[in-house]
Residue, then its C-alpha position, 0 to 999 in steps of 0.5 A: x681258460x674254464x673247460x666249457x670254453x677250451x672244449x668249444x674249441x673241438x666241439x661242435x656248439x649247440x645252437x638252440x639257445x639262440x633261436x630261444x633269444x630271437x623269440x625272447x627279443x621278439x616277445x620284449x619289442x612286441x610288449x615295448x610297443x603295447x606299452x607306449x599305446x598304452x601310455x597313450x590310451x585314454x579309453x579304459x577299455x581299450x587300456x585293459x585289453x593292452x595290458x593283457x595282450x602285455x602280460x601274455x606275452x610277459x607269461x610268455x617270456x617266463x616260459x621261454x625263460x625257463x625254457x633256456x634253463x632247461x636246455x642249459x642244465x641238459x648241454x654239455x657245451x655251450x656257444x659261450x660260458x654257462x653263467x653268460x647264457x644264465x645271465x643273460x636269459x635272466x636279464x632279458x626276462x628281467x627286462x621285459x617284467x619291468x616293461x609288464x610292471x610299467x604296464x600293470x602301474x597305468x592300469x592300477x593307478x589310472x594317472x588323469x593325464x599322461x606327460x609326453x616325457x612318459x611317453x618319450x621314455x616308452x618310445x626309448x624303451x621300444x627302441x631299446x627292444x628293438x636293437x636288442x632285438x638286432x642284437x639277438x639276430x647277431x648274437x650267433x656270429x658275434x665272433x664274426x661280428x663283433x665291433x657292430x654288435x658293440x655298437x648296438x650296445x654302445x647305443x643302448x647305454x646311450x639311451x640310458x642316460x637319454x631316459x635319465x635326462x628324460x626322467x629329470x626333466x619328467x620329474x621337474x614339470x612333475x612337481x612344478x605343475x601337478x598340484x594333487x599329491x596322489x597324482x605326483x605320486x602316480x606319475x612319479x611311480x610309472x616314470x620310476x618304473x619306465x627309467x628303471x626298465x632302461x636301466x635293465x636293458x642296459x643290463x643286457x647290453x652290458x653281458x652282450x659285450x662281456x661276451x664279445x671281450x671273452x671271444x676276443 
């Protein structure tokens, strides 16, 4: 057993990381959902004004980001392994840059016209944020608590093959039905990002449940 987890057996843990993760959870399903008014968005406009809104609060995830790295490198005993806080703070930051990479991609490559399969993966992701969000709410009593946030986790990987299929599918009437190249590249490009988004949620999810293996 490491001598950071021995020690919180006789130590009181620290507890501010947690309120740090719930905000960080916040700032990703408030730019998830941005992001699917986005997609839908025809109005130049008003797009312009969603990916700002989008990329403040992706600025925002980068200080509360390092925010976390602060207090790790400042605490001496941690609620649970060092490198699990680290890691996690990184993947969730990681995660919401690639909802704000989606975003900047609609913006820069401006595609004529957005496939409702695009728009199902946006809603995956807002319901990714979501639970994550659920699961940050948790992330304090998870030794209390630990089959329903597995759950949570377990839906979050199930969402990932759901977008995998989504993107195949995507991808198919892509190439079936776009006959400009530059416009099958756009779309091919925002669908990349959108499925690869859900591949860092489930990134989260899978350092949430190593946590719960090691309270076991």
């Amino acid at each position: 057993m490491k001598i950071d987890r021995f020690l919180q057996l006789f130590v009181v843990k620290e507890k501010k990381f947690y309120p740090l993760y719930i905000e960080q959870a916040a700032n990703i399903e408030a730019a998830a959902k941005l992001l699917v008014e986005l997609l839908q968005e025809q109005d130049p406009e008003k797009q312009k004004a969603l990916y700002k809104d989008i990329k403040e609060f992706e600025h925002s995830g980068d200080m509360i980001t390092a925010k976390l790295y602060e207090e790790l490198n400042k605490t001496f005993v941690t609620p649970f392994d060092r490198e699990d806080i680290n890691l996690l703070s990184g993947r969730m930051d990681t995660f919401l840059d690639f909802i704000h990479d989606a975003a900047k991609r609609m913006l820069m490559y401006r595609p004529k016209s957005v496939n409702q399969l695009l728009i199902a993966m946006g809603q995956c992701i807002v319901e990714d944020a979501r639970i994550l969000k659920d699961i940050m709410n948790g992330l304090e009593y998870i030794q209390k608590k630990p089959q329903e946030i597995n759950e949570k986790c377990v839906r979050i990987k199930q969402i990932e093959h759901d977008v995998d299929d989504l993107y195949e599918q995507f991808m198919s009437d892509v190439f079936a039905n776009e006959k400009d190249a530059i416009e099958l590249v756009k779309l091919k490009n925002i669908g990349q990002v959108l499925e690869d988004a859900t591949d860092r949620a489930k990134d989260v999810g899978d350092i949430v449940r190593g946590i719960i293996i090691k309270f076991a």
